[in-house]
N, C-alpha and C positions, 0 to 999 in steps of 0.2 A: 173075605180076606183076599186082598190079591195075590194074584202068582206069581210065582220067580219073574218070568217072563215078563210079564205086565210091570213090574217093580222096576226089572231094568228099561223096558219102553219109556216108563215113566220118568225115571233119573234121566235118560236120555233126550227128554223132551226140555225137562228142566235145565239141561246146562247146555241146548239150544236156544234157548227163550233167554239167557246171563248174559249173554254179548249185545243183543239188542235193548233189554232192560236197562241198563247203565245208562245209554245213551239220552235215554228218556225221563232220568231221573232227575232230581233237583240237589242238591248241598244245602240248601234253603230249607227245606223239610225233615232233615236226614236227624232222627232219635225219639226220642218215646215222650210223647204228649198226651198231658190229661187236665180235664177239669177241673176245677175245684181244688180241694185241698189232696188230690193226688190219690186218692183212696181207690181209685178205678184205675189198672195198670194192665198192658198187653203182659204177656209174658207168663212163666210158671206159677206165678203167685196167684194169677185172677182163677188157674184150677188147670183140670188135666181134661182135654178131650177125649183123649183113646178109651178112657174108661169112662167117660160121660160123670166127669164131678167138678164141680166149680164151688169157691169159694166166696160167699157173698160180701160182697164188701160192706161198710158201715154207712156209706151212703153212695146215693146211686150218682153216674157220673160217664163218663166214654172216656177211650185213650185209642188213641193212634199210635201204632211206630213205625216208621220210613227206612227203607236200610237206604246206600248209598247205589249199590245197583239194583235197585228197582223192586226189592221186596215191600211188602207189609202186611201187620198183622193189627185185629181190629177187634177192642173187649166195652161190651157197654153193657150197664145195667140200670134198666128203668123202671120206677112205677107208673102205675093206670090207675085212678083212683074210678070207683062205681058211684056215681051221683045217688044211685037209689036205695046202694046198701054202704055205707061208707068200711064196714069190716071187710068187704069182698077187694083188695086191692090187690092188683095181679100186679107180679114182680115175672121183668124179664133178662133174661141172661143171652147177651150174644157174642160169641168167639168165631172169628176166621181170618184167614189170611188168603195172600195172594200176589199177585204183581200190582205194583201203580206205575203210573207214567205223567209226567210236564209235559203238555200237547202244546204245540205252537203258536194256540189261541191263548195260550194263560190257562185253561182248563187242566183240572186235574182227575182222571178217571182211574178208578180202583178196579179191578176186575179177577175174582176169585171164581173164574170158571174151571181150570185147571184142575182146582183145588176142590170141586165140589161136592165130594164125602166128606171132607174135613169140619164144615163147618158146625155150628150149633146153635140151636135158641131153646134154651129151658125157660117153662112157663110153668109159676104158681100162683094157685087162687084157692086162698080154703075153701072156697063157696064152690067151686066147681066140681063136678062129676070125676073127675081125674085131677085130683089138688097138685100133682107134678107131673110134666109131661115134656121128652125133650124130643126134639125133631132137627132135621138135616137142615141147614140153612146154607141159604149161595146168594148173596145179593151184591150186581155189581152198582158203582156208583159215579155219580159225573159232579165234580164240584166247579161249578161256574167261575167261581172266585174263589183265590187265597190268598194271605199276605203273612208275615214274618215280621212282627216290631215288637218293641217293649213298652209293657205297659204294666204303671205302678212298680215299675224295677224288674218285671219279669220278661222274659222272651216270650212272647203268645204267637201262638199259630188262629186263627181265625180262617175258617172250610166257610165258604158259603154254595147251597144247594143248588141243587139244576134249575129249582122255581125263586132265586134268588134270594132268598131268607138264609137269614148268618146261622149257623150252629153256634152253642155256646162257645166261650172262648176257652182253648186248651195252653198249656203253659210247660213250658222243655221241663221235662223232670231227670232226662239223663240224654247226652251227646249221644248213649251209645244206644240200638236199639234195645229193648225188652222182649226178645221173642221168643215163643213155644219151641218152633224149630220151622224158619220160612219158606227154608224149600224142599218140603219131605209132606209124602202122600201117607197120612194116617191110614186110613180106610178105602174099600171101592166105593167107585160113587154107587149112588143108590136117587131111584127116584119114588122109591115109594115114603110114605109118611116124613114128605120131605117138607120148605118150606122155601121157594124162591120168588125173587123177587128183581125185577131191572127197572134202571131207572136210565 
């Protein structure tokens, strides 16, 4: 748990990082995007990290949500299907948030290092030796490309990856964002039985 001290270092950090965040930001991306029929949403509903509980949705799916100065926060849940046992299919849960930024190339990079206790990936597999297991997660992200049109009547956001392949396509479900709470330190970071990843 962190200390007084550490807690105020921290707020302290964060409403350093508010003034240059904005700047960086887009109005193009600004509220809470998801897949599909919307089942997968940032926010309280997708579960509570402090006590490590999440809510599985009815089908798996991602969501983004953008604030207008420079926050966001980030909920997916995917299957893995086992070619050799088809009942072993591992479901995963991943929550966190952080700062994003619009880079002068058009890129768009997400980066939840600040944040790096906060995050989450719950992993289950009945087959496995440990059928639930949840671990610290931090992974920052570079999206090459993005665009803002409508399509079939919807506003879609469309992320394409560092190795230039689209993500599915996500659709405005609300102007405003959907967040846990985007700028507030859960937890110390922790680097043991963690899970990071950069890209």
């Amino acid at each position: 748990m962190l200390s007084l001290p550490s807690l105020f270092q921290a707020g302290a950090l964060v409403l350093s990082f508010a003034a240059s965040l904005s700047q960086g930001a887009s109005t193009d991306v600004v509220g809470t995007w998801s897949t599909g029929s919307g089942a997968v949403l940032t926010g309280t509903a997708f579960g509570n990290p402090v006590n490590n509980t999440f809510d599985y949705p009815p089908v798996a799916g991602y969501s983004y949500s953008f604030t207008e100065d420079g926050w966001y926060e980030e909920a997916s849940f995917t299957w893995t299907s086992n070619a050799t046992d088809h009942h072993c299919i591992q479901a995963n849960i991943i929550w966190q948030h952080g700062t994003y930024k619009v880079n002068a190339n058009g890129t768009i990079t997400t980066d939840s290092t600040m944040f790096a206790g906060d995050g989450r990936v719950q992993v289950q597999n009945a087959c496995a030796a440990q059928s639930s297991a949840i671990y610290y997660y931090q992974e920052n992200n570079l999206f090459a490309t993005w665009a803002v049109s409508t399509w079939r009547g919807k506003t879609m956001l469309r992320l394409g990856s560092y190795d230039g392949s689209l993500l599915p396509r996500m659709y405005k479900i609300s102007d405003t964002p959907r967040d846990y709470m985007f700028d507030s330190l859960y937890l110390s970071n922790h680097t043991d039985s963690s899970t990071t990843r950069r890209r």
